[in-house]
N, C-alpha and C positions, 0 to 999 in steps of 0.2 A: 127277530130271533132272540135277541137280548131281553128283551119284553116277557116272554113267551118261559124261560127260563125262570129271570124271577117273579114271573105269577106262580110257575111250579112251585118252586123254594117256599112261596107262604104258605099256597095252599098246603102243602106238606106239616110246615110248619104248625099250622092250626089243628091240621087234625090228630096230631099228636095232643093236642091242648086235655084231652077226657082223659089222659095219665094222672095217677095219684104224685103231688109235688116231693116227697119224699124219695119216691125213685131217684128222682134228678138229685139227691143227697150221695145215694149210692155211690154214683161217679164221681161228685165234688171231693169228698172226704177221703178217699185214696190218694190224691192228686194233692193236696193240702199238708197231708203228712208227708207226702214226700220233699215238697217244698220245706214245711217247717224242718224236719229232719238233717236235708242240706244246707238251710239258715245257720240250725244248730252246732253242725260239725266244723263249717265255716268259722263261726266265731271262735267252739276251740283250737284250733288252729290260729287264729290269729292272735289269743289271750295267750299260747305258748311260745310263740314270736316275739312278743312282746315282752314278754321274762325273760328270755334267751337275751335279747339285746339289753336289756336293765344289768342282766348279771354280770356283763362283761367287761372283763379286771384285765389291767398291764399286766401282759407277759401272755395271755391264753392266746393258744394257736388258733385261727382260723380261717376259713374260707370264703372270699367274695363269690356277690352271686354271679361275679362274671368270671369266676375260676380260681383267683388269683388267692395263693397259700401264703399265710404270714403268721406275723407275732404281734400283738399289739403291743406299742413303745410308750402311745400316753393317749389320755384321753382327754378330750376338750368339751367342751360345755355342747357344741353341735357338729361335732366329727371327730373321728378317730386315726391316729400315726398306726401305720402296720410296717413294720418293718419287713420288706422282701428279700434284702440280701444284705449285703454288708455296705452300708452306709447309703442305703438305700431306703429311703421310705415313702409311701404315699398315702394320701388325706383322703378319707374316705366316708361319706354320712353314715350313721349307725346301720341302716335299711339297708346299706348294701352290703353289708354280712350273712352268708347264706349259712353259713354254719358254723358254729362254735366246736375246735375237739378237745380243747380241753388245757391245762394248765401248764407246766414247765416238763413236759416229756420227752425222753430222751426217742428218737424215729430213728429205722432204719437208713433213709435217705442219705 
């Protein structure tokens, strides 16, 4: 039965073979932009990650990617003090800052 199957699949295969090679373009080249397209977007997004984390100064408020709201106190050669409360601070690698809001603001909070 398995046999039987793929003798169908080649022969099939084959007799497709008297199509012009170009058709089979048609469908590649959709399929390729869309890949390159999401390559593309991809990297922007990671080249604006990557300046987000370069720009950031003692004192800017921000957010870890695991929630956590601070200030940053200092910054170290391979991780950052974010101060969370009052005399309260934790070490954190630059990568885990999901967002930056910004500089000495005064918040509702």
């Amino acid at each position: 039965m398995v046999y039987n199957f793929f003798t169908l699949a080649v022969a099939e295969a084959t007799q497709g073979a008297d199509r012009p090679a170009w058709t089979q373009l048609i469908i590649l080249v959709p399929f390729g932009l869309v890949i390159f397209f999401l390559f593309r977007s991809q990297k922007k997004q990671a080249s604006k990650r990557k300046e987000m984390i370069a720009k950031i100064m003692v004192g800017d408020k921000v957010i870890t990617t695991g929630g956590i709201k601070g200030t940053v106190t200092k910054i170290k050669e391979k991780s950052l003090l974010i101060g969370v409360a009052d005399k309260v601070e934790i070490e954190i690698v630059p990568n885990g800052v999901g967002m930056v809001l910004g500089g000495e603001e005064k918040s509702d909070e």
